[in-house]
C-alpha positions in Angstrom: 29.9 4.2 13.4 27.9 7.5 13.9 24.2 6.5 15.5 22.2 5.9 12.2 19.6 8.6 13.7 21.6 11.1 13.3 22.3 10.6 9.9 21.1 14.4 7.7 18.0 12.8 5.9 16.7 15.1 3.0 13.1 14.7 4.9 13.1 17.1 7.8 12.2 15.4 11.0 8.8 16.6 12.4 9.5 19.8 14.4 8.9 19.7 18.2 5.8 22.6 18.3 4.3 20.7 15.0 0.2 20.6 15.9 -1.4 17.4 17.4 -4.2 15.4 16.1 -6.5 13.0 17.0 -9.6 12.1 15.2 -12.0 9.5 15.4 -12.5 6.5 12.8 -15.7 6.1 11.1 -15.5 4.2 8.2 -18.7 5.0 6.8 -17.8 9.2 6.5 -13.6 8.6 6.3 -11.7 12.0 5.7 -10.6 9.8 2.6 -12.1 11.7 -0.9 -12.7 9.2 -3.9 -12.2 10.6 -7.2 -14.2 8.3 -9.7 -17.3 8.6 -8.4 -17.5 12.6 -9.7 -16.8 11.5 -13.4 -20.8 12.4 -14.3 -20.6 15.5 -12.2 -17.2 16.0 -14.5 -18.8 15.4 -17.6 -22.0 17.7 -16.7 -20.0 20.6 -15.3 -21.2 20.6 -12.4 -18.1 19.6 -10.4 -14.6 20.1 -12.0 -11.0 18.2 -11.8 -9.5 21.7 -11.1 -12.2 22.7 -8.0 -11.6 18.7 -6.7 -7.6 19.5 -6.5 -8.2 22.6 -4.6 -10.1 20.9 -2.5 -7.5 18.9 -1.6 -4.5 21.6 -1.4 -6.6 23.3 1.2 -6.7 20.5 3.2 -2.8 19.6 2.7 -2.5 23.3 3.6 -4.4 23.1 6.8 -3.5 19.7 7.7 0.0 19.2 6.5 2.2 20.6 9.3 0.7 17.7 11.9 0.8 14.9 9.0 4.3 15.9 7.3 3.5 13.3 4.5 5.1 15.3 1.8 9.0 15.4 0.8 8.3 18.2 -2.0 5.7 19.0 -4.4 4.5 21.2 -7.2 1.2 22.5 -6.7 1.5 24.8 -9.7 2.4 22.2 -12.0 -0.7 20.4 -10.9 -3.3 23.4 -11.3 -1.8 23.5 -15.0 -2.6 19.6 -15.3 -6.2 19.5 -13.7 -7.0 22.8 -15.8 -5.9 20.8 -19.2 -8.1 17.8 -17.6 -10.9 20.1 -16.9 -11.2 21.0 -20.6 -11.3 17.5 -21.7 -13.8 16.2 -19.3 -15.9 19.5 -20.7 -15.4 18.2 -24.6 -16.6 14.4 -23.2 -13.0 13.0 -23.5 -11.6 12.4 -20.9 -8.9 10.5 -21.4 -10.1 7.7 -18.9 -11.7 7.5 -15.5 -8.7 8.8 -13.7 -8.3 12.0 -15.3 -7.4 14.7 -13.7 -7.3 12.2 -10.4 -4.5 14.2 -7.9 -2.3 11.4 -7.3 1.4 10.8 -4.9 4.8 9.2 -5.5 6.2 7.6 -2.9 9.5 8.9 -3.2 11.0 5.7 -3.8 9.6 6.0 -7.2 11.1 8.3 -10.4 9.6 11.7 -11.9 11.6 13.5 -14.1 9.8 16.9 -12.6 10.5 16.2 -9.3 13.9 14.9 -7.0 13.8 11.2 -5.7 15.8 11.1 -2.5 14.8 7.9 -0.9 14.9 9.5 2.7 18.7 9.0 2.3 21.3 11.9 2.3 23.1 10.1 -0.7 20.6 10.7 -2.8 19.9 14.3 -1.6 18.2 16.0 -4.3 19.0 13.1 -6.8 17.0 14.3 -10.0 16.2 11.3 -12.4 16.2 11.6 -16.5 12.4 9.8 -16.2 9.6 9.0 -15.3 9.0 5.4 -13.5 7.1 3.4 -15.7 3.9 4.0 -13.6 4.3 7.3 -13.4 4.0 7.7 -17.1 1.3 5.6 -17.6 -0.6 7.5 -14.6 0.2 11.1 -16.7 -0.9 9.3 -19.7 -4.2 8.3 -18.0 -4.4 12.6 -17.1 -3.6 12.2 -13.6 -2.5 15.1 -11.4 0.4 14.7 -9.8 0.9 16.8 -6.7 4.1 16.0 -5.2 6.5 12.8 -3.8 5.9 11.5 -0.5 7.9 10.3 2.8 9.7 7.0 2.5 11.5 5.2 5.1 14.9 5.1 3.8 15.4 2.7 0.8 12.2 1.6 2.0 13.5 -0.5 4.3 15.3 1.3 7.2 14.9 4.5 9.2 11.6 6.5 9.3 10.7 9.8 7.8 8.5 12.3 10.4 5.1 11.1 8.8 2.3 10.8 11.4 -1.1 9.1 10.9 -3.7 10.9 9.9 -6.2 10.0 12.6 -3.8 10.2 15.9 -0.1 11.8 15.3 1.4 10.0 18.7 1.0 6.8 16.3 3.1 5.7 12.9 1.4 5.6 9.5 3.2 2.7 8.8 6.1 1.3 6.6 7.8 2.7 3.6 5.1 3.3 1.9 4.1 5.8 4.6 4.0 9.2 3.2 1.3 7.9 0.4 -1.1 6.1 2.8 -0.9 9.2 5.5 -1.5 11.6 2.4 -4.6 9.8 0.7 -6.0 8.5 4.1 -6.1 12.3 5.4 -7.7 13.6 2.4 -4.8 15.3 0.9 -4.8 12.9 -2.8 -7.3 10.4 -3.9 -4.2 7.8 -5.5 -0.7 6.9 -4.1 1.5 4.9 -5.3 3.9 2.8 -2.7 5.6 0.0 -2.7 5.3 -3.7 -0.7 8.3 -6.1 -0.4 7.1 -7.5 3.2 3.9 -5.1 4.0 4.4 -1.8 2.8 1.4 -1.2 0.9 -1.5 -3.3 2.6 -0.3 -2.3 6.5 0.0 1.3 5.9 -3.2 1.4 4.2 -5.2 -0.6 7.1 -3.3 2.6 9.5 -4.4 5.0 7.8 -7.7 4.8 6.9 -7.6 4.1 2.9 -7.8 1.4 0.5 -5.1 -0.2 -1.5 -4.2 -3.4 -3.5 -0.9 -5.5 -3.6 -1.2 -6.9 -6.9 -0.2 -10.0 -8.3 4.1 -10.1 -8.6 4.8 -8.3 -11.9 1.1 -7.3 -12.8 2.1 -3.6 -12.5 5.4 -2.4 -14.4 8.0 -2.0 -11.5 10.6 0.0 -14.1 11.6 3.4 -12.3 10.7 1.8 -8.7 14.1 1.8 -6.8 14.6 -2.1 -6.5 15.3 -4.1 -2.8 14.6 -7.5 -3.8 13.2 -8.4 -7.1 11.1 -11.9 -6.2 9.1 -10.3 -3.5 9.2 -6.5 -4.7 5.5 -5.2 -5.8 4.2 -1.6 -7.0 1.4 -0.8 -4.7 -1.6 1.5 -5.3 -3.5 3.0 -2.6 -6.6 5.2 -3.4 -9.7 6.9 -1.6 -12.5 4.0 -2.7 -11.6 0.9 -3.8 -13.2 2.4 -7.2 -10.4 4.7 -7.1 -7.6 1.9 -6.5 -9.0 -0.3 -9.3 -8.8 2.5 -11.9 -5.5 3.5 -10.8 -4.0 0.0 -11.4 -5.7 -0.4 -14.3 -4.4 2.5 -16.1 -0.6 1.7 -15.3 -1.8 -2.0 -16.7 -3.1 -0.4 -19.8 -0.4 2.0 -20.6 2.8 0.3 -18.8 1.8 -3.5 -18.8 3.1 -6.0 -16.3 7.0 -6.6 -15.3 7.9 -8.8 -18.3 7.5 -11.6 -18.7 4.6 -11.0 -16.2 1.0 -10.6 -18.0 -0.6 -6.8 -16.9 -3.4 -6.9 -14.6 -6.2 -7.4 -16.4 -10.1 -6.6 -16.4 -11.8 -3.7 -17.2 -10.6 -0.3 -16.6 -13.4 0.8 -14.0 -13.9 -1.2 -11.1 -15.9 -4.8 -11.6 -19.3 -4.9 -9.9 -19.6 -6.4 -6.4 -19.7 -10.5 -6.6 -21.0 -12.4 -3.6 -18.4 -15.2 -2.3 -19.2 -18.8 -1.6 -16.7 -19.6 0.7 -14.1 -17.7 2.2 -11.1 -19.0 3.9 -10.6 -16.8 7.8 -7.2 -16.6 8.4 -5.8 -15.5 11.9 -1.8 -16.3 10.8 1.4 -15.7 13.2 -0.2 -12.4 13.9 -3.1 -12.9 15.8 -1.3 -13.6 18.8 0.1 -10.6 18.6 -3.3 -9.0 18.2 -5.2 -6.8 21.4 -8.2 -8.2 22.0 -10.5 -5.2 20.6 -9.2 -5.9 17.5 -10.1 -9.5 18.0 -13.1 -8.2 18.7 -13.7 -6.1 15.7 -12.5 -8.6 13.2 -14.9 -11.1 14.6 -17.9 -9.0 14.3 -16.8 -8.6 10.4 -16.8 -12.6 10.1 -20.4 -13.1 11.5 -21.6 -10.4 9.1 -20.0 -12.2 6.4 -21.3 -16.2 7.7 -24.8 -14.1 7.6 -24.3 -12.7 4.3 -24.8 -16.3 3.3 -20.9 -17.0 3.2 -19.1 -20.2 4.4 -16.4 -19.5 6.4 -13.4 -22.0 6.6 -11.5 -21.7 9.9 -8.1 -23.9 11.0 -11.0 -25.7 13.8 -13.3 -26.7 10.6 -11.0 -27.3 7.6 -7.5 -29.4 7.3 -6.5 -28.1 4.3 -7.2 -24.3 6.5 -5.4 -25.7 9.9 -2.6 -26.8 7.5 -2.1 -23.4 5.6 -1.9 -21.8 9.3 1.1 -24.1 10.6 2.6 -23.3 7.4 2.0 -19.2 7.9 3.9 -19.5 11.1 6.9 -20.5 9.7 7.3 -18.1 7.1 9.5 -15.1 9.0 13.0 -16.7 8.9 13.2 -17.5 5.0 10.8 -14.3 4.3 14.0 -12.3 5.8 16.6 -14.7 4.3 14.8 -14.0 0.8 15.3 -10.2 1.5 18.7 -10.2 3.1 20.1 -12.0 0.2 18.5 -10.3 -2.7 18.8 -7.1 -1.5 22.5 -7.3 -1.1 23.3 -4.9 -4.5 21.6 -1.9 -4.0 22.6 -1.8 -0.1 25.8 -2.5 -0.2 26.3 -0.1 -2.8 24.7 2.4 -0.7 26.6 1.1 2.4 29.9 1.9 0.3 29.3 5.8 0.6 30.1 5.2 4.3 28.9 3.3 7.1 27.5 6.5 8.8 25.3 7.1 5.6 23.1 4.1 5.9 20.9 3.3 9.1 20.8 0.3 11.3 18.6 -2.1 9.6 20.3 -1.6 6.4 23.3 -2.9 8.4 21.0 -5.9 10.0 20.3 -6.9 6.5 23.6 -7.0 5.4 24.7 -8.9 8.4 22.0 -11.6 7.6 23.7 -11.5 4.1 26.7 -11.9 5.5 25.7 -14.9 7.3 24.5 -16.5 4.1 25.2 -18.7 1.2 24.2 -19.8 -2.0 22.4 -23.0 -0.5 20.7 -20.9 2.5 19.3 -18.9 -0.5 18.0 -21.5 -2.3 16.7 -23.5 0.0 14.7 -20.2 1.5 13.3 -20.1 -2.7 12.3 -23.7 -2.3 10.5 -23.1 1.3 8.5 -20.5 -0.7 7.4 -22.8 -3.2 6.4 -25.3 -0.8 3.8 -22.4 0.9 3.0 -21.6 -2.6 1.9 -25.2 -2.9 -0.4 -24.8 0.3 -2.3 -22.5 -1.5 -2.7 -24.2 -4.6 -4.7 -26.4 -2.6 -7.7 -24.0 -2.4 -8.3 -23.0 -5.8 -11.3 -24.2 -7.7 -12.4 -24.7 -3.0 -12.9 -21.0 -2.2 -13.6 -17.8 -3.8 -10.4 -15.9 -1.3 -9.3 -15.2 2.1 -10.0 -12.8 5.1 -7.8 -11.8 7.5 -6.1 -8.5 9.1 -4.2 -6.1 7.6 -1.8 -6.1 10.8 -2.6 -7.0 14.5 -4.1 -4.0 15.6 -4.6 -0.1 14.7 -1.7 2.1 14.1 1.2 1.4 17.1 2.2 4.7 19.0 6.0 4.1 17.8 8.1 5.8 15.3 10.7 4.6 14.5 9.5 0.9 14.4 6.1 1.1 12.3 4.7 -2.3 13.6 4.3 -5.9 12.9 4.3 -7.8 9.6 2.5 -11.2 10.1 -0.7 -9.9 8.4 0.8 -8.6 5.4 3.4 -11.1 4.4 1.8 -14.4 3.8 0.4 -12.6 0.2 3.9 -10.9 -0.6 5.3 -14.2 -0.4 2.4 -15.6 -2.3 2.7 -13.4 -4.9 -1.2 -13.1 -5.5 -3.4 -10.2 -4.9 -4.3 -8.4 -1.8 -6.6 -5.6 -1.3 -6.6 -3.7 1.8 -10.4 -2.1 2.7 -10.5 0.3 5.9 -13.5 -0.8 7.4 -13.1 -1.8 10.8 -12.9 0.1 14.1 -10.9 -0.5 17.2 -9.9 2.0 19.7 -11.8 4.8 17.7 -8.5 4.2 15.2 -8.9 2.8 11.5 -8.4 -1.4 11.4 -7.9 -2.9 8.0 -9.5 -5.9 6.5 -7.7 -7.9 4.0 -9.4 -9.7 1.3 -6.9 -12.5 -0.9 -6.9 -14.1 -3.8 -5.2 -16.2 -6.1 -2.3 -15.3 -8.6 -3.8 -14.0 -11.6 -7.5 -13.1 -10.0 -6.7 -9.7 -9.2 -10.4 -8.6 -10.9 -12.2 -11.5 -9.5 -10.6 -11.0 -5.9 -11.9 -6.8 -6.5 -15.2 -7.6 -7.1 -15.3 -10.1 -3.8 -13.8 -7.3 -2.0 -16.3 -4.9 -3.4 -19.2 -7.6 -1.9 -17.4 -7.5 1.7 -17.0 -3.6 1.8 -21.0 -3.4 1.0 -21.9 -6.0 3.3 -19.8 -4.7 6.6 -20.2 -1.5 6.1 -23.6 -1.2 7.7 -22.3 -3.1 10.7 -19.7 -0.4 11.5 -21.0 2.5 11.1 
């Protein structure tokens, strides 16, 4: 078998004489550029969806060639689409707060104006018949789109030439890379990505933007290039975590959720700021993996909180908290058994184009699979209902959780885009995440996480809302 790094990828790799960045994090002026907030200036002419997209095409322009988040895009198309949102912004009706919002695929995702390639040459300029549910909902919302963005292949195996936004020596992330580098350097204010182990909330924390994992199934996941279908999610990363709310809840409004899965519900701007009672601290299998600045960082953000009048619970002051942390660090081998075995269609079909067309961890998987059987399968299902049951425990105890979005800022390594031990735990859960880009370490974005409970996706916003206004004066 050929080395699967030398497999031709439709995404270019980054060339050698690209320009180098390096920018330092503050999260309280983030090169990030929220959308919603301009609706009045919108609505009174004094700012315009069309001047807000070339705003951001000038700085893809400038800023592009050291990011490389883009696998193709149509900037014309999108002039045409702001313009028509301009005009109905101008007559007061808008078609809701997102319109005219520019917004990225991750190219995992279908358009039926532009190719989805999946960063693999079998699927070199593969044009699809449709639009991905959520893509059509997002158009019927009036947002922009400006073009599809680099994916690790099949979202799960070698990396496209995306660099973070704040240092290029370092990785943006997973699959969902492209997206998070693109929105967190200005470039869009909405991506959508994807999240079967920590896609969506890890790339987010890298790069310096928001995003929420929904609840399993709360966002219509037709169109989306499926791995494994229990622990797949559409994810939605966005400027503000105004801009993420409003995103989500136009593809609940004019998708729905994965049937038979409820849509994500609440209203369609984002619900006002609530305080918590009690949170739960997490530190899970990754803080051990964790440098100690970040250590330091996140501990700084759980004073603030204890002083915002919050109780935290800790594994040292709850059982029910020490028990949910044992339980965390057990979750890797039936977390890869569930996506080894349920991912076995769409890469072995991929796998039978050639061996040399596929890369190594596609081959890993399939291994694992190999390894397998019905019973391994099923008893990995029940070990996930047994964690599911360890969180059960809290409701009606706490308001969410806190934790990392991974165990440290953005790792200087390509090809592997870092740890997942923050970002599982809520895939497997299959409850809400949000990720809010508020910490500092190493002058490099750090991502907090704020949980919930299935279901709560509004009420676990509006807690996130209440920890981004709280710890944001302690980091700037």
């Amino acid at each position: 078998m050929n080395d699967p790094h030398d497999t031709p990828l439709p995404v270019a790799p980054l060339a050698p004489q690209a320009p180098g960045r390096r920018i330092a994090y503050d999260p309280a002026h983030p090169l990030a550029r929220p959308f919603v907030p301009n609706g009045a200036a919108f609505r009174a002419g004094r700012n315009s969806p069309r001047a807000f997209l070339e705003e951001r095409l000038a700085t893809i322009e400038r800023d592009e060639p050291a990011i490389a988040a883009f696998v193709t895009h149509d900037l014309e198309a999108a002039r045409r689409a702001a313009d028509a949102s301009m005009a109905r912004w101008q007559g007061g009706q808008p078609l809701s707060p997102i319109d005219g919002m520019p917004l990225v695929v991750k190219d995992m995702i279908e358009t039926i104006d532009l190719p989805t390639q999946m960063n693999s040459p079998i699927f070199r300029g593969f044009q699809a018949r449709r639009d991905a549910a959520c893509v059509r909902a997002l158009r019927q919302a009036g947002a922009v789109i400006i073009g599809k963005t680099v994916t690790t292949e099949f979202a799960c195996s070698n990396s496209g030439p995306t660099r973070n936004p704040y240092d290029s020596s370092r990785t943006p992330g997973g699959s969902s890379s492209g997206s998070a580098a693109a929105v967190g350097a200005g470039m869009a204010s909405l991506g959508l990505g994807t999240q079967t182990h920590g896609s969506t909330i890890r790339p987010a924390g890298y790069c310096g933007a928001y995003a929420l994992k929904p609840t399993h199934g709360a966002l219509h996941v037709g169109g989306l290039a499926p791995l494994a279908p229990t622990l797949d999610h559409l994810g939605v990363i966005g400027a503000s975590l105004e801009d993420v709310w409003a995103g989500a809840r136009a593809i609940a409004r004019f998708a729905g959720g994965t049937p038979p899965q409820p849509a994500l519900a609440g209203p369609d701007e984002a619900p006002p700021a609530r305080a918590p009672r009690t949170l739960v601290r997490l530190d899970t299998l990754g803080w051990q993996e964790t440098p100690p600045s970040s250590q330091a960082a996140f501990e700084v953000a759980i004073e603030a909180l204890a002083r915002g009048g919050v109780r935290i619970l800790t594994a040292e002051n709850d059982p029910t908290t020490a028990a949910l942390e044992r339980a965390l660090r057990g979750i890797n081998e039936f977390a890869n058994d569930l996506l080894a075995w349920e991912a076995q269609w769409p890469l072995r079909a991929y796998r039978a184009h050639g061996a040399d067309m596929v890369g190594e961890r596609i081959h890993n998987l399939l291994a694992r699979a190999d390894g397998m059987d019905e019973a391994r399968y099923v008893r990995a299902l029940s070990d996930r209902t047994k964690l599911r049951a360890r969180l059960a425990d809290f409701a009606g105890r706490v308001d969410g959780f806190v934790m990392l979005c991974s165990s440290g800022p953005a790792i200087q390594d390509h090809a592997f885009t870092g740890s997942r031990s923050y970002a599982l735990p809520w895939t497997l859960f299959g409850a809400p995440a949000y990720a809010l880009p508020l910490l500092v370490a190493d002058e490099l974005p750090l991502g907090l996480q704020v949980a919930g409970f299935a279901g709560q996706d509004a009420e676990t916003c509006a807690i996130a809302a209440w920890v981004r206004d709280t710890l944001l004066p302690h980091v700037r």
